[in-house]
N, C-alpha and C positions, 0 to 999 in steps of 0.2 A: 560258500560251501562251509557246512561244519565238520571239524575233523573231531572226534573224544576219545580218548584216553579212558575205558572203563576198566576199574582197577576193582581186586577183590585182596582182602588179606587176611591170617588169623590174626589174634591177638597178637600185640604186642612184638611183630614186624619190624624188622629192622628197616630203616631208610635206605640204609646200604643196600640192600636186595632188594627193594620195591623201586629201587633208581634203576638199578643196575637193570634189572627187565621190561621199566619201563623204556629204557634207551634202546634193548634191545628188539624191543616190539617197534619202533619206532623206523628203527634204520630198515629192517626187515622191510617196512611200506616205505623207505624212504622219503621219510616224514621229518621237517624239523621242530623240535618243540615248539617255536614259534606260530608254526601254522594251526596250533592247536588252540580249539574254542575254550575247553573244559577237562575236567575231569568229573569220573561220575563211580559210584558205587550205589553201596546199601545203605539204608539211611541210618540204621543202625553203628557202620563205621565212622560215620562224619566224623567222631572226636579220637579216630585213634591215631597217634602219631603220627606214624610213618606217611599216613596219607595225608594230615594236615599240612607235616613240612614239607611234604613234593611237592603239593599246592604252593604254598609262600613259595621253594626255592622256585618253583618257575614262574610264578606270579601270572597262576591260573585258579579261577572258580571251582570249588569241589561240591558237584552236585550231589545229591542223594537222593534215592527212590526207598517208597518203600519195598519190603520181601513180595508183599501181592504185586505192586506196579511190575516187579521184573517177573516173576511168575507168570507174567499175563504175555510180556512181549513175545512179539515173532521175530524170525529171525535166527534166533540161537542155535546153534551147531552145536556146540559140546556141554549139552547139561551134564551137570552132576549130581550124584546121591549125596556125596559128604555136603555139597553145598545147601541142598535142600534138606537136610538131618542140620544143621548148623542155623540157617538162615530163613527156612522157607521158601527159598526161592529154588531151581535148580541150575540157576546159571547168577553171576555178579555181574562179572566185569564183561560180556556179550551184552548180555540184555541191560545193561545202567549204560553202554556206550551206545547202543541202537536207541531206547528209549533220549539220552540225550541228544544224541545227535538228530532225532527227529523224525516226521513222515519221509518213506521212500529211503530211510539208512540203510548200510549196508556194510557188511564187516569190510574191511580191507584187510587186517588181520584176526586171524578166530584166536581163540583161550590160547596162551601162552601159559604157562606156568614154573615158578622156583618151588622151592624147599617150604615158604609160606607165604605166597603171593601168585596171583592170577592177573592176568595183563591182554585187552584187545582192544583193536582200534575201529569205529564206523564212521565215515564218510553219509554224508547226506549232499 
């Protein structure tokens, strides 16, 4: 089974809040990082902090799609304007987790979000 972590964030995101939601998206499905395949976003993010050191500190893969790949997924529950005005896409971290996690995914948690960070989790 894949479990992913698809994560969205602005600019320049603190770690402190992109942990803190990821942890909290996590418990919520009663997930422990361990059982986690990936993390996934926009392809666009791969090089932004916050996301690269969740990656290292948990010593998981940080995949990236690009705005059209997530654009295209099913699945997504809670698109957004600002994220399609920003990205292209209208959802991130739904569709970079569905999209990772594979054929037949399925949210286990939909969009969470902080102050500048978006968090859900798909099961396959």
């Amino acid at each position: 089974m894949k479990r992913v972590l698809g994560l969205g964030c602005r600019r320049g995101c603190s770690l402190d809040e992109l942990a803190e939601l990821a942890q909290s998206v996590l418990q919520e499905a009663e997930c422990e990082i361990t059982a986690l395949t990936a993390l996934a976003t926009v392809e666009s993010r791969l090089e932004e902090g916050a996301l690269c050191a969740l990656a290292e500190r948990w010593h998981l893969p940080l995949l990236g799609f690009t705005a059209a790949q997530l654009a295209q997924q099913v699945g997504v529950l809670s698109p957004s304007a600002v994220a399609l005005e920003h990205t292209g896409s209208s959802s991130i971290a739904e569709a970079a987790a569905l999209r990772a996690a594979g054929e037949g995914a399925r949210l286990r948690v939909s969009k969470r979000k902080s102050a500048a960070a978006t968090a859900a989790l798909a099961y396959s």
